[in-house]
N, C-alpha and C positions, 0 to 999 in steps of 0.2 A: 474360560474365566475372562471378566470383560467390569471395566466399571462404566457411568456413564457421565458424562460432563458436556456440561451447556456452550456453547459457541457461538460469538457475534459476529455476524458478519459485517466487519467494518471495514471492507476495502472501500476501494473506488470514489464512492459517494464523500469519504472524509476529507477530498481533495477536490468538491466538485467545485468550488471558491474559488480557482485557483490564484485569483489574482487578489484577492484578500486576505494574504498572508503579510504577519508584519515585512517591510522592507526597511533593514537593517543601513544605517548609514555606512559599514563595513563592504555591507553587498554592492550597496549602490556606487561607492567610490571604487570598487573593484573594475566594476564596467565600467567607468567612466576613463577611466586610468588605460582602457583601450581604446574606445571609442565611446563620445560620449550618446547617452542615449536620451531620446525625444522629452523633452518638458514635461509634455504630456501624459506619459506611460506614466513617469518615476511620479509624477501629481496625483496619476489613479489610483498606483500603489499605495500610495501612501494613508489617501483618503478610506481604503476600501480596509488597509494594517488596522485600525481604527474601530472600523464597524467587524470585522473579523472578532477581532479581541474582546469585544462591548457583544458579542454574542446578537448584535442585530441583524435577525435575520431581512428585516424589509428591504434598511440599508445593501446588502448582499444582495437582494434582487435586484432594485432598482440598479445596479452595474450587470446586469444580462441583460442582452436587448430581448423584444417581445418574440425574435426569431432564433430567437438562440441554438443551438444543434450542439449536441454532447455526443463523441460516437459510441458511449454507452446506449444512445438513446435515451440521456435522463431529460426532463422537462422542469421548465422554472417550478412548475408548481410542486413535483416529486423532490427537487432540490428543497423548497422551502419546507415542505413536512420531513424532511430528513434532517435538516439539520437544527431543525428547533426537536427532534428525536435524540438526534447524537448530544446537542449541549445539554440537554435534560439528563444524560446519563454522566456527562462529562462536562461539569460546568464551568472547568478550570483550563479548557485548551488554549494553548499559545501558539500561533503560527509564524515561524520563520520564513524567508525566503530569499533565494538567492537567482536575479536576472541571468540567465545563464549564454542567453544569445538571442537577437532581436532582426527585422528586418523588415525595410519597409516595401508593399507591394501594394504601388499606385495610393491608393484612397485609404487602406489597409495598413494594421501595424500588427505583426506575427512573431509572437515570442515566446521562447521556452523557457521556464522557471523551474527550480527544485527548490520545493517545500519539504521544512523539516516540523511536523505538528507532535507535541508532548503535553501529556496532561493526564491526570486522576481520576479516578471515575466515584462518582459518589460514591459512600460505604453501604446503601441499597442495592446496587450494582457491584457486589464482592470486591471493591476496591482494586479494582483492576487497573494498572498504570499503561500506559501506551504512551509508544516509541514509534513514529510514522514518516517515513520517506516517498516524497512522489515526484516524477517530473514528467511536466504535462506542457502539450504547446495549445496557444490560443491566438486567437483570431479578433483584433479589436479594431472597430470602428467609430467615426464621431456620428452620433444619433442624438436630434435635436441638441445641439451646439455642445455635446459631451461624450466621453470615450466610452465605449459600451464592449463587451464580449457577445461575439455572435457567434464562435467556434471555440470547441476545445476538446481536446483528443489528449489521453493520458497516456503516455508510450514505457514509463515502469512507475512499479509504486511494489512497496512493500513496508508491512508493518508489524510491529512486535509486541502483545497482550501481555504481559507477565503479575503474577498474583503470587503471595505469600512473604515469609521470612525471606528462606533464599530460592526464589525462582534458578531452574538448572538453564545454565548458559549454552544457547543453542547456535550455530551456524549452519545457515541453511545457501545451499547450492544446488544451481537448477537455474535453467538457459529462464533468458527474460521472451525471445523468439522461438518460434517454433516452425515449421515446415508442417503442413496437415499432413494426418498420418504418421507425421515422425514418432519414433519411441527418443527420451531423455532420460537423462540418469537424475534421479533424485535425493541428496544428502542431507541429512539434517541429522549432524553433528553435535554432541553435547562434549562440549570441549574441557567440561571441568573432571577430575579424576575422581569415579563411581564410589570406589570400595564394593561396603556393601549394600548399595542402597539399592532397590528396585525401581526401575524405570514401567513406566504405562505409557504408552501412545497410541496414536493413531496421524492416517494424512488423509486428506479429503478434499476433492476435486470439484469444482462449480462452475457454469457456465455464467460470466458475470450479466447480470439483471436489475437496472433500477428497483424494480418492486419488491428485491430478495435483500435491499440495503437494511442493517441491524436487524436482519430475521435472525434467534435463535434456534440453532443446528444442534440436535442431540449425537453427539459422539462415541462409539462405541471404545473404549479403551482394551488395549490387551497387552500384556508384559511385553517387553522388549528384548531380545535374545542377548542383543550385540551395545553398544553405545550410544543409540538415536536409531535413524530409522531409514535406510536403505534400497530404494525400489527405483525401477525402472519403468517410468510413465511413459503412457501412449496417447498422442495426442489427437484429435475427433478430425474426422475425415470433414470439418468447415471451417472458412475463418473464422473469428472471433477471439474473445479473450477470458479468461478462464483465470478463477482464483483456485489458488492455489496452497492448502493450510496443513500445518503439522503439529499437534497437541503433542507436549509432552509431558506429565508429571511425577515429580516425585515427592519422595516424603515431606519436602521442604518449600512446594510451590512447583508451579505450574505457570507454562510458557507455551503461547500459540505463537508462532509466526506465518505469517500469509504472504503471499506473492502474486501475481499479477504476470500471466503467461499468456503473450500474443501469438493467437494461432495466424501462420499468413498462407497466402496460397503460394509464393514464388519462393518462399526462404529456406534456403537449403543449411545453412550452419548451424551448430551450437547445439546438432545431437547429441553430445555427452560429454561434460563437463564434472566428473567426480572429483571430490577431495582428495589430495595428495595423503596418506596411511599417516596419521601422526603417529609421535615415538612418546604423547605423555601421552596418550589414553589406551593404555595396555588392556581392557576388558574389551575394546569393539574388537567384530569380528567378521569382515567384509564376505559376503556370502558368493556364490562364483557370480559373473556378472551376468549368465542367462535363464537364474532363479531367485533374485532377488529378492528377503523379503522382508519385515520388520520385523 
């Protein structure tokens, strides 16, 4: 028994901006309050907070230089059909940001940010609300007398789809690294108390892809034994990075959350990281840990 439900793939690419997220006067006086940072950055931020919000995608380009390098491999011109994609479905997003640490190398100014983006999806698009965290480092240069991004590498992001009355409240755990070939434990927790309700899910593994950004994924759902959804991943014998999603629903709404899993060649930690047994969710039912299954 299995039902089936549609999936957008909206990792990675939602964050490919990165530096056209609003920049809060909160965020900016935090940093400053250590050390202050370049004129120039906090001026592009703010400029770019701007065309972000105003959904201009041109503006958005013209701040990527013509050489730009994403280690997705996305390209200017993949970014600009993607995100005049994504605001089409979502024409209400707001982008937060907070400078998280900065550094200047030579000619170069190299800084990591965490982006907090929330917004509605049209009612065409099942009204589906998102909840999206990324923190991403970039690479900014001055090209023809102005600051431009020519690098930017996304090191975690995770984001949360929920639809209905009451979408079932999920936590999800699982290493953001991985070692190739590692096995990882994978949790995804619904932390509110079941009764008698029936759970459907499913999890589903992807190797992340420019070209696969808001492709719709048909999902196989099938009952849930235990509380959410329990298994033990193994991760592909190359680097790269791999989305990472867990569908869950109930009577009440339906909740995807996705994740962003770097495969590395050297990294050896963060093989298994499981949820501690809570004592309010009396129906899960941890399966032994070398048969894992939902």
């Amino acid at each position: 028994m299995f039902q089936r439900v549609w999936v957008i793939s909206l990792a990675c690419f939602l964050f490919a901006p990165s530096a056209t997220f609003a920049t809060t006067p909160d965020a900016i006086a935090q940093r400053e309050s250590k050390q202050p940072a370049p004129a120039e950055l906090l001026g592009f931020l703010r400029t770019l907070d701007g065309a972000a919000n105003k959904q201009d995608s041109a503006a958005v380009l013209e701040s990527h230089a013509p050489n730009f390098r994403h280690g997705d491999g996305l390209t200017r011109e993949q970014l600009r059909e993607a995100l005049q994609t994504l605001w089409q479905r979502y024409p209400n997003l707001r982008y937060t940001t907070e400078l998280v640490q900065w550094e200047r190398q030579g000619d170069r100014l190299v800084a990591q940010t965490r982006t907090r983006i929330v917004g509605q999806a049209a009612e065409s698009n099942d009204n589906f609300a998102l909840n999206a965290t990324v923190l991403s480092e970039q690479e900014y240069q001055v090209r023809d007398r102005r600051l431009q991004i020519t690098r930017q590498e996304i090191l975690t992001e995770q984001n949360i789809l929920t639809s209905g009355e009451k979408p079932p409240q999920v936590r999800l755990r699982m290493p953001e690294r991985i070692g190739v070939g590692r096995q990882y434990v994978l949790d995804a927790l619904v932390t509110e108390p079941l009764g008698n309700s029936m759970l459907l899910g499913t999890q589903i593994e992807e190797a992340v892809n420019p070209r696969e950004y808001l492709r719709d994924t048909t999902a196989n759902l099938t009952p849930l034994r235990a509380g959410g959804i329990f298994k033990i991943g193994q991760a592909p014998f190359r680097v790269g990075s791999r989305w990472v999603s867990v569908v869950i629903v109930r009577e009440t709404g339906i909740t995807i959350t996705s994740q962003r899993l770097r495969v590395e060649r050297d990294f050896t930690g963060n093989q298994y990281t499981p949820l501690p047994e809570p004592d309010s969710t009396p129906s899960r039912v941890r399966p032994p840990r070398d048969n894992r299954s939902s």
